[in-house]
C-alpha positions in Angstrom: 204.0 139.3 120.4 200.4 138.9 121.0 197.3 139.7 123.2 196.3 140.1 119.1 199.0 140.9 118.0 199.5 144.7 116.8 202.2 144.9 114.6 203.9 148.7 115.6 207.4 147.5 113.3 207.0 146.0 110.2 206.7 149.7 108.6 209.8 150.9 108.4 211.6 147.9 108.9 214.6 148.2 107.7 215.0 151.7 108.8 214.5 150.6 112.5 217.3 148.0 111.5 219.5 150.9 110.8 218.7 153.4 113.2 218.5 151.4 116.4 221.1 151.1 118.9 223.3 148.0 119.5 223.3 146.0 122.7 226.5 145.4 124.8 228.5 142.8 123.7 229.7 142.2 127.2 225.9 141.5 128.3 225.8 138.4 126.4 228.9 137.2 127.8 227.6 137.2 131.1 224.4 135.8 130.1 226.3 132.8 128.4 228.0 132.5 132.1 224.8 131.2 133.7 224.0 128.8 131.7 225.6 125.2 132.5 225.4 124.5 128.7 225.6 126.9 125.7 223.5 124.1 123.3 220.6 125.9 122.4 219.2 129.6 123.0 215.6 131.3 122.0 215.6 135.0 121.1 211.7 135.5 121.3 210.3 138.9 119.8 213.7 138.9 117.5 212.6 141.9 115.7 216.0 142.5 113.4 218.0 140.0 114.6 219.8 142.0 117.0 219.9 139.8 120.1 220.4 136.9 118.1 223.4 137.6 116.2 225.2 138.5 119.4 223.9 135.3 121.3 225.4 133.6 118.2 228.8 134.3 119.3 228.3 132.4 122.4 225.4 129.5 122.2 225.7 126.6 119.3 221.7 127.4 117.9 219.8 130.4 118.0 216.2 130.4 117.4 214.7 133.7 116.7 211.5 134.6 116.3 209.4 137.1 115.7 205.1 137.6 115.0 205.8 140.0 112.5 207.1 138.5 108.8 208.4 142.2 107.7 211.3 142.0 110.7 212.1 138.5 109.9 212.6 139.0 106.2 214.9 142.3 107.1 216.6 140.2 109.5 220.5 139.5 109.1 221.1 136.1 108.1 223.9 133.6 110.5 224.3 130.0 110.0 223.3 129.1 113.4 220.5 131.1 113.4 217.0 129.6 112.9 214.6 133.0 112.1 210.9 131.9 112.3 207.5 133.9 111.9 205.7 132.9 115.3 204.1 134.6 118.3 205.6 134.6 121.5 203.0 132.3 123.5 203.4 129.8 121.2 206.0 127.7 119.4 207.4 125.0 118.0 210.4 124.3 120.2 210.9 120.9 121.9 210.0 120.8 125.7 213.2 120.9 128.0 215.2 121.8 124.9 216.5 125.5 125.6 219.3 126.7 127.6 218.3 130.8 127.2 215.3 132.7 126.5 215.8 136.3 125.7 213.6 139.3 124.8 214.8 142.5 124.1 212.7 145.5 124.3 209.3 143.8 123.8 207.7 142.0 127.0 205.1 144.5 127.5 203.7 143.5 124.3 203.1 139.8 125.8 200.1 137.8 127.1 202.6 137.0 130.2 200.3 134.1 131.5 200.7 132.0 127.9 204.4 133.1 127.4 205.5 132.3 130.8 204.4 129.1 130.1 205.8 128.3 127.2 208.8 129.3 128.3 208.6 126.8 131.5 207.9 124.6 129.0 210.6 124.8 126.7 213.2 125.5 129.2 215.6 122.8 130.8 216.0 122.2 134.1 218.5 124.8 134.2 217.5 127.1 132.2 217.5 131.1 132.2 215.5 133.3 130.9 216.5 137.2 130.8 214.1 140.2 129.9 215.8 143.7 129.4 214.5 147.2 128.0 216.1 150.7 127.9 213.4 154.3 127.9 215.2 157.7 126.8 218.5 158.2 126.0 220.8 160.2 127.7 223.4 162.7 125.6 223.9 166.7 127.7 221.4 168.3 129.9 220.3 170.5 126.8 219.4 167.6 124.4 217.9 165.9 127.5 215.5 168.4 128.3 214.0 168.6 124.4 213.6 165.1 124.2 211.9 164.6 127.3 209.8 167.5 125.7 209.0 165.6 122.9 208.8 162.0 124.7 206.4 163.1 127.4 204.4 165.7 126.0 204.3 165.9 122.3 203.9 162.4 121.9 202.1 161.6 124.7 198.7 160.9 123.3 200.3 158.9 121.0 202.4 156.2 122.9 200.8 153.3 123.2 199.3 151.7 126.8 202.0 149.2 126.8 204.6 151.8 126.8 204.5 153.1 130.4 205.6 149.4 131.1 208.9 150.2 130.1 209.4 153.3 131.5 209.3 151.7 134.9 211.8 149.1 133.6 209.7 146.1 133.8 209.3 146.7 137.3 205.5 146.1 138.0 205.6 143.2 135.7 205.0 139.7 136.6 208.0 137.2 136.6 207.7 133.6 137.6 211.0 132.8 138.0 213.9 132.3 140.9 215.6 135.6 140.5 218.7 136.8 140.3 219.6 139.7 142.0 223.3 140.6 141.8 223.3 141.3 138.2 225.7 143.8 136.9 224.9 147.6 135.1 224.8 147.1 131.8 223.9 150.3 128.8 223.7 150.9 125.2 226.0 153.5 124.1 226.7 154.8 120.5 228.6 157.7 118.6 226.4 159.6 116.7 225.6 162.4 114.4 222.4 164.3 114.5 221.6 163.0 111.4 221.6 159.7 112.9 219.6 160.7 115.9 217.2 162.6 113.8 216.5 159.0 111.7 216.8 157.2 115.5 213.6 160.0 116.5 211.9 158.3 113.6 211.0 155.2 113.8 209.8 156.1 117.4 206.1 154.5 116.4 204.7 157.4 118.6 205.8 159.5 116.1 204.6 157.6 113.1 201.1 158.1 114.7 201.5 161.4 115.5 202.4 162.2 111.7 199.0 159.8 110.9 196.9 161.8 113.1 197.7 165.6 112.5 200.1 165.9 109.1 202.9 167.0 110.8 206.6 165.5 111.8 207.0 166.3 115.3 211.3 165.6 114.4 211.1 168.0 111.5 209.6 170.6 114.0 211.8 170.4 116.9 215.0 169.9 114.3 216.2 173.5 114.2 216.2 173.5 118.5 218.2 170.2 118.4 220.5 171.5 116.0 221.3 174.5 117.9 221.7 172.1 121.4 223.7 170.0 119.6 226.1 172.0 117.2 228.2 171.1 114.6 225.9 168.5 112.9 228.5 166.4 111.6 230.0 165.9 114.9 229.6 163.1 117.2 228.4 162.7 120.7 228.0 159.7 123.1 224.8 158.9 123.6 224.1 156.5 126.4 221.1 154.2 127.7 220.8 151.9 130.9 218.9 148.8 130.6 216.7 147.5 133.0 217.1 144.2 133.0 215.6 141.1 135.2 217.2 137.5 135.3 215.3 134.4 136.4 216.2 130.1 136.9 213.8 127.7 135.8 213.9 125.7 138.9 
């Protein structure tokens, strides 16, 4: 991360460890499909080590990296997988040496010029690189409509710039690359408690700025109308979130 880097993660680390939600296992699979060779991959922007421990499974090395220490310390630790502090525009990865490039949830936080660049650079001649980010959950049309209460007008003022990037999915975003079209639907989807989604709520860094600023948590306020929406607080529902995600060939 970069264009001075801001760190919006290291508080809280491992709570956002905890609380966030898991990518599909079956996206990785397909990304391990289109790449000739599964040698080496680069999980830029690692954060907790989510992406990397699934790409793991399927590529021989995994270098993660992240600008912020605090995630890489709460990071999970795998034998093939090399966590290092570094900013996304630059590293120290051999040219022509990587087979994937992923980033999860944090392009918009790039300068795009000096990142798409190193990428090209460390890249082989078949390499991929794939970018993908998820906006609001989805759970019943009454826990819908107070979160998009609390998402676009409680915490509006308090999201930064950057954010309306991924609300659009990446769309209006630059990308360099021969791209891939036919890619298949992919979401997040986890069983949860609202205990769980209350802690999810909470490490939204819009509302970490919005406790800052006025005193109050905006979760604690709106907790009674969620409970009532959701029920019986110890009982599970599916919550559910589509990724928007863009594919692209170094050639």
């Amino acid at each position: 991360m970069s264009k001075d880097f801001q760190d919006h993660f290291s508080t809280g680390s491992s709570d956002y460890s905890h609380y966030r939600p898991v990518y599909p296992v079956t996206l990785f699979h397909y990304l391990a499909t289109l790449t000739p060779s599964q040698d080496l991959a680069w999980d830029c922007a690692t954060g907790n080590g989510q992406a990397a421990r699934q790409l793991a499974r399927h590529f021989q090395q995994v270098i993660a990296t992240d600008a912020s220490r605090n995630q890489i310390e709460a990071a999970i630790v795998s034998e093939n997988i090399d966590y290092r502090v570094a900013p996304a525009e630059q590293t120290d990865l051999g040219n022509s040496t990587v087979d994937l490039v992923t980033v999860a949830q944090a392009l918009h936080w790039f300068d795009l010029d000096r990142f798409y660049a190193e990428v090209k650079r460390v890249l082989n001649s078949q390499g991929v690189i794939a970018i993908w980010t998820y906006n609001l959950f989805r759970i019943s049309p009454a826990m819908d409509e107070l979160i998009d209460k609390l998402y676009h007008i409680t915490l509006n003022d308090y999201w930064p710039e950057e954010r309306r990037l991924v609300e659009n999915g990446y769309a209006d975003l630059a990308f360099p690359f021969e791209k891939e079209t036919s890619i298949p639907a992919f979401a997040m989807t986890a069983e949860w408690t609202l205990s769980h989604l209350l802690g999810y709520l909470r490490t939204w860094s819009a509302v970490t700025r919005h406790i800052e600023a006025t005193g109050e948590d905006p979760v604690t306020k709106l907790s009674e109308q969620l409970e009532q929406a959701w029920g019986d607080p110890k009982q599970t529902h599916t919550v559910e979130w589509p990724l928007s995600i863009r594919i692209g060939f170094n050639r």
